[in-house]
FIGUDREN-906629 format. One record per residue (C-alpha): x, y, z; residue in one letter. Coordinates in pm, whole numbers, padded with zeros to 5 digits, always signed. Layout:
// residues N
XYZa/...
// end
This chain:
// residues 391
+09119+12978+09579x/+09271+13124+09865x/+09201+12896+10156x/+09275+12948+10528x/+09500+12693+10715x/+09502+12644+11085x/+09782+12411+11193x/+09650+12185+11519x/+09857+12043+11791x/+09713+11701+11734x/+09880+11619+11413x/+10190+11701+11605x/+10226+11382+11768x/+10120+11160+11489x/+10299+10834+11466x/+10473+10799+11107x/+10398+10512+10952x/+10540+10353+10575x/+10223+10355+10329x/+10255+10031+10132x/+10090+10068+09769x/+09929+09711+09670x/+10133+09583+09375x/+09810+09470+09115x/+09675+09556+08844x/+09367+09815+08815x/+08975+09655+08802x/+08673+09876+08881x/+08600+09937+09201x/+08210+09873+09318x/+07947+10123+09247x/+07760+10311+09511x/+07468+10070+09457x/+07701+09740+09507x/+07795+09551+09816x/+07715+09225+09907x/+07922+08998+10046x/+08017+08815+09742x/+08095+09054+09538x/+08321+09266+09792x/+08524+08891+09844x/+08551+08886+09459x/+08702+09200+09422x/+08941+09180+09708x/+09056+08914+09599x/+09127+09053+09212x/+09239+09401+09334x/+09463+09289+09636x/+09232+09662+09806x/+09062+09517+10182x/+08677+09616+10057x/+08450+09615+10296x/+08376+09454+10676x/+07997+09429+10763x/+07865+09398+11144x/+07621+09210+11298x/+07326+09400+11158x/+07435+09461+10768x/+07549+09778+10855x/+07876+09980+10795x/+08000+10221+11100x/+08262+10369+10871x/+08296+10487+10541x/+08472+10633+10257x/+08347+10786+09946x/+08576+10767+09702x/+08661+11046+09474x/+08744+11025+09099x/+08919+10729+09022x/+08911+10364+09201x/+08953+10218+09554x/+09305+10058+09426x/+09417+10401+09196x/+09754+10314+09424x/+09748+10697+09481x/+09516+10941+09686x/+09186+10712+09718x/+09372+10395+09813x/+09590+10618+10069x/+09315+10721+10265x/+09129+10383+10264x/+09413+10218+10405x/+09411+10434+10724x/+09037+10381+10727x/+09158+10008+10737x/+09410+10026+10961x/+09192+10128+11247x/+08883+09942+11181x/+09049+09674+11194x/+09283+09692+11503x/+08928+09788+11662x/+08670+09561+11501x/+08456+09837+11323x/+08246+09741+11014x/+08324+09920+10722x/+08288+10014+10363x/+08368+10215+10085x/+08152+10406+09830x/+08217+10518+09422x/+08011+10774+09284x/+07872+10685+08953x/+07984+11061+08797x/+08209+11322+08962x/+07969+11556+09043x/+07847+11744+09370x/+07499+11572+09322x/+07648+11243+09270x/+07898+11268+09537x/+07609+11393+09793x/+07340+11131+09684x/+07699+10822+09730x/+07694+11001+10081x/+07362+10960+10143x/+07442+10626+10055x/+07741+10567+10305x/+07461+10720+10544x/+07197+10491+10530x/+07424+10218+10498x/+07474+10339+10871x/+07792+10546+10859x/+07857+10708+11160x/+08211+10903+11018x/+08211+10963+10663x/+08611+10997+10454x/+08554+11235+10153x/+08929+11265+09994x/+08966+11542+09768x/+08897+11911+09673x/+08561+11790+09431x/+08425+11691+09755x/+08418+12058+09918x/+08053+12169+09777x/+07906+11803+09878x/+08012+11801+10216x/+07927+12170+10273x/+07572+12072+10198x/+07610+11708+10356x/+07673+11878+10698x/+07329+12040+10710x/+07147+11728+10555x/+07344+11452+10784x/+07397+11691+11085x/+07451+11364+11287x/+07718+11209+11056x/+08082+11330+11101x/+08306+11381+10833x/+08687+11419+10752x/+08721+11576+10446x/+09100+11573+10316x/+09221+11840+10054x/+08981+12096+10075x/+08729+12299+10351x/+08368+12327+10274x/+08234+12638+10071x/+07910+12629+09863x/+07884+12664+09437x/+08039+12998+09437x/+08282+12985+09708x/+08121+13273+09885x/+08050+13083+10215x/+08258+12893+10397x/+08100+12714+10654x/+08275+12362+10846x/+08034+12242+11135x/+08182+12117+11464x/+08133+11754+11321x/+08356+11820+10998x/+08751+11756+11000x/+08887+11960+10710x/+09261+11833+10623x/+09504+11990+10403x/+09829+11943+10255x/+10116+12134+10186x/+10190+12007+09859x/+10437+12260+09743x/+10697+12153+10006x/+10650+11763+09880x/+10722+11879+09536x/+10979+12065+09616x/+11189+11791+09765x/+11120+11609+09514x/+11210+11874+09247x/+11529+11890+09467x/+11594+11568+09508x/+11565+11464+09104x/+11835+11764+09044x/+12082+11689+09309x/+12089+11304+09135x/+12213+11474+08870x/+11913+11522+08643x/+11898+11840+08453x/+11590+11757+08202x/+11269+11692+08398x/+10912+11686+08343x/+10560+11759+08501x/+10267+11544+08457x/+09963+11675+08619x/+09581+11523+08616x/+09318+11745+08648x/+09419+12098+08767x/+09272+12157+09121x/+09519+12316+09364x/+09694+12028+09521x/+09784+11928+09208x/+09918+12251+09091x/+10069+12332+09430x/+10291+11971+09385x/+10360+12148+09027x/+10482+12517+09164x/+10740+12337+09465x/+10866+12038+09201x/+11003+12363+09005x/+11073+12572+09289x/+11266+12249+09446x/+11459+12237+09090x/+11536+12531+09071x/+11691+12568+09399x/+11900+12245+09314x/+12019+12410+08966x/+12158+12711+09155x/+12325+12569+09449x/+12526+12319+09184x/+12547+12602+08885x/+12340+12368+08664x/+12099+12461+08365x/+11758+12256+08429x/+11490+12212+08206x/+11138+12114+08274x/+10836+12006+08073x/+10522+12116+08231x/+10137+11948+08139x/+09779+11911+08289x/+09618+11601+08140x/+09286+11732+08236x/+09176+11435+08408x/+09277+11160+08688x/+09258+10861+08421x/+09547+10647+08244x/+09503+10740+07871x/+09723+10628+07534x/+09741+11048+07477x/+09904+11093+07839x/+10138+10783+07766x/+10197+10897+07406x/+10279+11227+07573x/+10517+11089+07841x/+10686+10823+07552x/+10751+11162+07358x/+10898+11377+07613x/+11100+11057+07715x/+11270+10995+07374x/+11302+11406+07395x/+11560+11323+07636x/+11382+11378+07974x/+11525+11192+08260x/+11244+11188+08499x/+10874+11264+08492x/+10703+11345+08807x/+10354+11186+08732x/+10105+11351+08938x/+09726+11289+08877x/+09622+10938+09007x/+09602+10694+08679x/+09797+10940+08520x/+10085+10749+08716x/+09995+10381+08496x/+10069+10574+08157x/+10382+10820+08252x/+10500+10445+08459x/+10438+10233+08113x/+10657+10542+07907x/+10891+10512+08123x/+10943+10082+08134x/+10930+10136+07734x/+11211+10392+07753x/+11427+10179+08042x/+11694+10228+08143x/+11664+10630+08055x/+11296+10657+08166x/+11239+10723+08546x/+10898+10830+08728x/+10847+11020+09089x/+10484+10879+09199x/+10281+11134+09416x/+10068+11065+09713x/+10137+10759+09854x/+10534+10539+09770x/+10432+10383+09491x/+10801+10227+09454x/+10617+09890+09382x/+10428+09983+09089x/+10705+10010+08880x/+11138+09957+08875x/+11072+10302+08730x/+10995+10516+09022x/+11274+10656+09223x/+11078+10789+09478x/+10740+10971+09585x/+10615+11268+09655x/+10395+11136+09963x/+10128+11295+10226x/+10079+11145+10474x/+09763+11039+10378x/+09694+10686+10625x/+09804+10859+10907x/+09599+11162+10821x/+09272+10948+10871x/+09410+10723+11087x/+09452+10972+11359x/+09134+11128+11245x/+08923+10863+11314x/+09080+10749+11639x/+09020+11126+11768x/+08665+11044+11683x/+08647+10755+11889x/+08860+10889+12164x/+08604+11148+12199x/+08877+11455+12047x/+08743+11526+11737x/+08897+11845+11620x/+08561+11937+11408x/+08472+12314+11297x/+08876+12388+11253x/+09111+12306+10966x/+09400+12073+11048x/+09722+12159+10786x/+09997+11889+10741x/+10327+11976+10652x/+10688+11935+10668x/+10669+12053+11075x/+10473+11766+11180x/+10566+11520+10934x/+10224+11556+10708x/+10429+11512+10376x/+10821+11385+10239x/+10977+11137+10047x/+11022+10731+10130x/+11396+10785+10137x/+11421+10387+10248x/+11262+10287+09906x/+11400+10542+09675x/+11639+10481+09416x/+11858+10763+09440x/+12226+10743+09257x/+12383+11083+09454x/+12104+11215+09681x/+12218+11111+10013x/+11969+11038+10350x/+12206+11373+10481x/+12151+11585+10192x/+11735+11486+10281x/+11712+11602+10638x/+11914+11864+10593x/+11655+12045+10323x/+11369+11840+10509x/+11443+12041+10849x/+11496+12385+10634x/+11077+12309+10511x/+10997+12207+10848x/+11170+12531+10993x/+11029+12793+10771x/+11307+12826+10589x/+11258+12839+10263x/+10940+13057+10147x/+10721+12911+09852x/+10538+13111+09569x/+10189+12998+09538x/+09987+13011+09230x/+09820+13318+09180x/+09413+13312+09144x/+09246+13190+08812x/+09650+13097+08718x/+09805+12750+08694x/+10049+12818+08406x/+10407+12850+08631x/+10557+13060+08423x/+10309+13345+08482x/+10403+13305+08900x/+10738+13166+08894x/+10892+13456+08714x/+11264+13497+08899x/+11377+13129+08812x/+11730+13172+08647x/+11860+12851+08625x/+11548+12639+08557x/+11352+12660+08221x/+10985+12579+08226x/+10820+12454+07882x/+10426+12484+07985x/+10256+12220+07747x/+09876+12336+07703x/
// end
C-alpha cells in the first residue's frame, strides 16, 4: 500500500472555495444504463444533486463515474460532482454522471465505457476502488483523459504502476484532516471519542491514524486522559447495525463520533439526534454541517476544488497527466470549515496556529503499517489516549 506522492505547483494556487452539502434526503441515484431527460429532471428535483446537462448532439463532454454509494451520499461522490458542476457550468459544457451497477473493476470499467460512448472527453473516477479500472481504462480509452482522486493506477496485484500522460492521479493527506479534527474535539473539552470508519481502504484508515494522533496530542498538551472507540463498518452504506453501534457507544458516554465512511455518516448522525444534547458527529469529506444540528465540524478535502482546477487545466491546455498531484495542509488540499463549526472552546487562533504547524512540516504522522489497520498495532507510544479497536 505504499504509494508515491509528488506534490505539483499547480495545486498551489488553487482558489479555496466553501463546499456546500445539499440538505435532502437520500434516493438512488441513476444507473449506468439511465439518462434521459426526464428522468435526470425527476431526480434533481427529489435529490436537490444538479444531474446531468446534455449538448446539442445527445452527448456528454464530461463525466463522472461514481464510486460506491450515490451522486447525493453528501460526502466524497457528491464532493467531486460539484466541482465537475461548477465548471461546466460557468463554461457551458454538457455533462453527466455514471453509477456502476456493482463495485467491481469490471463494472466500474464497462460504467466507463459507458461515460465514453456517451462522448466523454475527461472522465472523474473518485476513489481508491477505481485504481485497477482506470489502469486498464487508459490503454482501452487512450483518447479519454481521466482524473482519478484517491488513488494512482496499478493493475490486480499492485505490481505495476503505470499513469499515462492523459491520467491526473490526486491524493489526499488524510491523516493531517483527522488530526485536526482529533485535536480540535479534545481541545473542546471532549475526553471520550469515537471512530466510525466504512470500508477500510487507506484514506479511510489514514483519517483514523491522525483523528488519534490529533487526540492524543490534545490530551498531552492539556494533561487529559482521552479515550477512543475505534470501528470499520465494512462498507460505505447507512445500516441499523452501524446506528445500533453508534446509539451504544453514545449512551456509553462518548461525546463525539467522527463518522467516516460515506452513508455511514446518516446512521452515526441519527445516534447522535436520538442521544441530543450529549450526541455530537464530525462529518468527513465535504462540511456536512447541514445534515444534521449534530455535527460540529468536518474533516474536509478539498474535494470541488480538486476537480475543479483539474478540469480547467484540461481545458487550459495544462493538464498535469502522467504525475501524481498530493493535497495537503501546504496548499490548502484539506482542514476544517471553522466558519460552520460548532466549537464551545476551540478558538479560530488555536486553528491556524496547529493548521500552519501541518502545513510547515511540523508535526510528523505515523502511517499504518502494510496489511495493518488496527491502530493499536502502529500507534504504540500514545500515553494519554486509549484506543478500544472494535472488530
Amino acid at each position: 500500500m505504499k504509494k508515491r506522492f509528488l506534490a505539483l505547483a499547480l495545486v498551489a494556487a488553487m482558489s479555496v472555495t466553501s463546499l456546500a452539502a445539499c440538505s435532502s434526503s437520500s434516493t438512488e441515484a441513476t444507473t449506468a444504463a439511465a439518462g434521459d431527460a426526464t428522468e435526470a429532471a425527476d431526480e434533481e428535483a427529489s435529490t436537490g444533486v444538479k444531474t446531468q446537462s446534455e449538448s446539442e448532439d445527445g452527448k456528454y463532454e464530461l463525466a463522472l463515474v461514481t464510486d460506491l454509494g450515490t451522486i447525493d451520499d453528501k460526502a466524497f461522490n457528491q464532493g467531486a460532482w460539484e466541482g465537475l458542476v461548477k465548471y461546466a457550468e460557468e463554461n457551458g459544457i454538457s455533462h453527466k454522471y455514471y453509477q456502476p451497477q456493482e463495485g467491481t473493476t469490471d463494472s466500474y470499467l464497462e460504467t466507463i465505457g459507458l461515460a465514453v460512448e456517451g462522448g466523454a472527453k475527461l472522465v472523474v473516477c473518485p476513489g481508491f476502488l477505481f485504481e485497477e479500472p482506470v489502469y486498464l481504462a487508459q490503454e482501452q480509452y487512450p483518447d479519454t483523459y481521466f482524473i482519478l482522486l484517491d488513488g494512482e493506477p496499478h493493475n490486480a496485484d499492485s505490481s505495476d504502476y503505470k499513469t499515462s500522460d492523459k491520467v491526473m492521479p490526486i491524493m489526499y493527506q488524510e491523516d493531517q484532516a483527522g488530526y485536526l479534527a482529533g485535536y480540535a474535539a479534545v481541545k473542546d473539552g471532549m475526553t471520550k471519542l469515537g471512530f466510525m470508519g466504512g470500508m477500510a481502504v487507506p484514506a479511510v484508515v489514514k483519517f483514523g491514524y491522525g483523528y488519534v494522533q490529533g487526540a492524543e496530542a490534545a490530551a498531552e498538551e492539556d494533561g487529559k486522559n482521552v479515550e477512543i472507540m475505534y470501528n470499520y463498518t465494512g462498507q460505505f452504506a447507512a445500516t441499523p447495525e452501524a446506528q445500533s453501534m453508534a446509539a451504544s457507544w453514545y449512551q456509553n458516554g462518548t461525546e463525539v463520533i467522527f463518522s467516516c465512511g460515506g452513508a455511514v455518516g446518516n446512521s452515526v448522525m441519527t445516534a447522535a439526534e436520538a442521544n441530543d444534547p450529549q450526541g455530537k458527529v464530525i462529518g468527513v469529506d465535504v462540511d456536512q454541517s447541514s445534515e444534521s444540528e449534530t455535527v460540529i465540524t468536518s474533516a474536509m478535502k478539498m474535494l470541488s476544488n480538486s476537480v475543479y482546477d483539474g478540469i480547467k487545466a484540461y481545458y487550459d491546455g495544462s493538464f498535469p497527466g502522467g504525475q501524481t498531484t498530493t493535497m495537503t495542509a501546504a496548499n490548502d488540499g484539506v482542514g476544517l470549515p471553522m466558519d460552520t463549526s460548532k466549537f464551545e472552546n476551540f478558538t479560530q487562533e488555536q486553528y491556524d496556529e496547529i493548521f500552519a504547524k501541518l502545513a510547515a512540516d511540523e508535526i510528523e504522522l505515523t502511517s499504518f503499517s502494510e496489511g495493518n489497520i488496527d491502530p493499536t498495532k502502529d500507534l504504540t507510544e500514545l500515553t494519554n489516549v486509549k484506543v478500544t479497536y472494535v472488530e
